[in-house]
C-alpha positions in Angstrom: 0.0 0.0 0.0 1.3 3.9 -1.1 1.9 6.0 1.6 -1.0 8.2 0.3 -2.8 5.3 0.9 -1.9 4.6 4.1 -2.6 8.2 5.1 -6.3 8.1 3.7 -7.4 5.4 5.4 -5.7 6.9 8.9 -8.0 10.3 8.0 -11.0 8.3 7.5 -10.7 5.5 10.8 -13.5 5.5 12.6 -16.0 7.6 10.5 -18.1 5.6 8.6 -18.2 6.3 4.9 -20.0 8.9 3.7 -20.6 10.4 7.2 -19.7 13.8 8.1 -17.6 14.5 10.8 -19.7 16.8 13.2 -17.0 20.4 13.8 -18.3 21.9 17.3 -19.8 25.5 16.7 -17.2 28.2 18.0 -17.2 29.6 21.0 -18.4 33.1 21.9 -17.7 34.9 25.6 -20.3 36.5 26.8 -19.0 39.7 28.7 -21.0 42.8 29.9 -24.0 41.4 28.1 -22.3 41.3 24.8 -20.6 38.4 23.2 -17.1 38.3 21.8 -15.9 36.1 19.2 -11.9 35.5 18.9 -10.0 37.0 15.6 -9.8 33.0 14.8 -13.7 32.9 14.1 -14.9 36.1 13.2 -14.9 35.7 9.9 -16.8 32.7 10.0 -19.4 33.9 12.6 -19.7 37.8 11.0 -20.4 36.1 7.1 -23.2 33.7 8.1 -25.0 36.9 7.7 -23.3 40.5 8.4 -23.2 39.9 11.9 -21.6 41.9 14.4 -19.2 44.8 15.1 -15.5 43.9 14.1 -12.9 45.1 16.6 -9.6 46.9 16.2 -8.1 43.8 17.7 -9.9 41.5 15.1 -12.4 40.1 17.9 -16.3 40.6 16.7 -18.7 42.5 18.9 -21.9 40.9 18.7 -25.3 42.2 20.3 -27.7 40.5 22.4 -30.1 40.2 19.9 -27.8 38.6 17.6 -26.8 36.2 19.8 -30.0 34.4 21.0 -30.6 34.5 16.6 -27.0 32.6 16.3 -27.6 30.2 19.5 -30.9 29.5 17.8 -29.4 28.4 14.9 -26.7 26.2 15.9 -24.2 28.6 14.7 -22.3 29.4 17.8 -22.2 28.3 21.6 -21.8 30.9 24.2 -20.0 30.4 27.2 -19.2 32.7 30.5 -15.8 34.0 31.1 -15.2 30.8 33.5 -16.2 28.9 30.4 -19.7 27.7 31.6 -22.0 27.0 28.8 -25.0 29.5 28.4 -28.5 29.0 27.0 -30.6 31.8 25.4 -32.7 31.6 28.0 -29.7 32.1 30.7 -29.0 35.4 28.1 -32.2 37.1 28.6 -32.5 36.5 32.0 -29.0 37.8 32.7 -30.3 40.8 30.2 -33.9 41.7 31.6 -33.2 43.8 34.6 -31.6 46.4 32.2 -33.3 45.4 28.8 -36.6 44.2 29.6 -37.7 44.7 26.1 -35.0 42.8 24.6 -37.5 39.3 23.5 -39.5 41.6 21.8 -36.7 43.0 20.0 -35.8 39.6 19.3 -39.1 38.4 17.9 -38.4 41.8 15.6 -35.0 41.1 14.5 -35.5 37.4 14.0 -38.3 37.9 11.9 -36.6 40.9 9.7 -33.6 37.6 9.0 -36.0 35.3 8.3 -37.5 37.9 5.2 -33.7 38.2 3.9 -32.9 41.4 5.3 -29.7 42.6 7.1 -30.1 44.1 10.3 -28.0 46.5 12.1 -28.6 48.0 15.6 -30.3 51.0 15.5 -29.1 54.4 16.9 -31.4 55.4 20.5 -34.1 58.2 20.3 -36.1 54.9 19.8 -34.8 53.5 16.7 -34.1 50.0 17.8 -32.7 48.8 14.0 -31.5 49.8 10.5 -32.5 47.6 8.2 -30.6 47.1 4.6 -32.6 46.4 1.3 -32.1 42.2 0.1 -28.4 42.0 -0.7 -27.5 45.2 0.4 -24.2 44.9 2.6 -23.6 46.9 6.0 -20.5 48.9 5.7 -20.4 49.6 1.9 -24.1 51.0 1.8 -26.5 52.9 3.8 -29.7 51.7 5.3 -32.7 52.0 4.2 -35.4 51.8 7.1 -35.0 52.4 10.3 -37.4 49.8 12.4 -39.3 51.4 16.0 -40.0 48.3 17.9 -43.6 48.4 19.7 -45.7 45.8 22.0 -49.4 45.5 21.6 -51.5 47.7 24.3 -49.0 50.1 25.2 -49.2 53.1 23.2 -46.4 55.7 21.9 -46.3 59.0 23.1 -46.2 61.9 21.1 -42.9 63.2 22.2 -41.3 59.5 21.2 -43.0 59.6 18.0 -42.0 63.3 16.9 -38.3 62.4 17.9 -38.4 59.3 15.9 -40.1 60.8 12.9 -37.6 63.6 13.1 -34.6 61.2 13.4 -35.7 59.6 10.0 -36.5 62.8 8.4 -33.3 64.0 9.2 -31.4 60.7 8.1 -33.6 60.8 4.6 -34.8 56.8 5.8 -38.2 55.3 6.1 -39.5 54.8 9.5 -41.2 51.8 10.1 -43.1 50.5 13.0 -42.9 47.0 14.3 -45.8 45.8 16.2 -46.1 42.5 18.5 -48.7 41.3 19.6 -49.8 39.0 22.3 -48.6 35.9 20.3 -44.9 37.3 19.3 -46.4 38.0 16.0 -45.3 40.7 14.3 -46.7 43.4 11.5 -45.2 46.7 10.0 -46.7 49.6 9.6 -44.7 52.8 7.3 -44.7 56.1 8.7 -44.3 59.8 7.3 -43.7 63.0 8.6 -46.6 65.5 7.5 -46.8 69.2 7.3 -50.3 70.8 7.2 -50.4 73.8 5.4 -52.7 76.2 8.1 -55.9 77.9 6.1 -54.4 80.6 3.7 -52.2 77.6 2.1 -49.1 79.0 3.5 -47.1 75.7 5.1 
């Protein structure tokens, strides 16, 4: 038997033929609520679908949201800095007492993926995301919508409506709402910024 031979058939012992060899997801620290992904990975985790912030140091930055989406999909597993496995459900709990609205968010971000969009965080005075148009990709375009997360039954003030219409206006992005109702479903809703002219047609 060749050498090359020999070699495939020390590769292949013990995996029956035809059988993938399972490759454990990478690891991502969760630290300050945020998870961080070694230079090693982040390529890998970031491309699956314009994840995360990339670091000076190479590390990617990604947000809470973005993690419970990953863990849901197989893609990474998260551990504590002692190196303790975490579930999603161990992330949200850890996260509620100073994000209480982040499964809501969730529900929102998971179901902008599922429709093929990229999503970025959004930018406070209520914007919770940016969203990119099909195909777009973060860093070498702009986005397009910016996404106002709401929950069914509690209403929006006026004041956090004007600033968030005025934070779109002034970006030159749609503003869309996100409603969720009792069932995690969730529907959109556009919004515009109007001007009524007053009675002698003068805006």
């Amino acid at each position: 038997m060749s050498n090359e031979s020999a070699d495939h058939v020390d590769d292949t012992r013990g995996t029956p033929e035809g059988e993938a060899v399972d490759v454990p997801p990478p690891r991502v620290v969760y630290v300050d609520g945020k998870g961080l992904v070694s230079p090693e990975h982040a390529d890998s985790v970031s491309q699956q679908g314009f994840y995360g912030l990339r670091l000076d140091d190479g590390r990617l930055l990604l947000e809470p949201v973005e993690l419970l989406h990953l863990l849901e999909r197989k893609r990474i597993a998260v551990v504590d800095p002692a190196g303790c496995l975490m579930s999603a459900k161990d992330i949200v709990n850890d996260r509620l007492p100073h994000d209480p609205d982040l499964w809501t968010r969730y529900l929102v971000f998971r179901d902008l993926r599922s429709r093929g969009y990229a999503v970025r965080q959004g930018f406070g005075k209520g914007i919770d995301f940016r969203v990119y148009s099909r195909g777009e990709r973060p860093g070498t375009t702009t986005a397009r919508q910016l996404v106002y997360v709401l929950k069914e039954g509690i209403p929006i003030s006026l004041v956090d409506l004007d600033r968030a219409t005025e934070t779109a206006s002034a970006a030159r992005k749609k503003l869309v709402f996100a409603l969720v109702d009792q069932n995690g479903e969730v529907s959109y809703y556009q919004v515009a910024q109007t001007v009524l002219p007053n009675r002698s047609g003068a805006v």
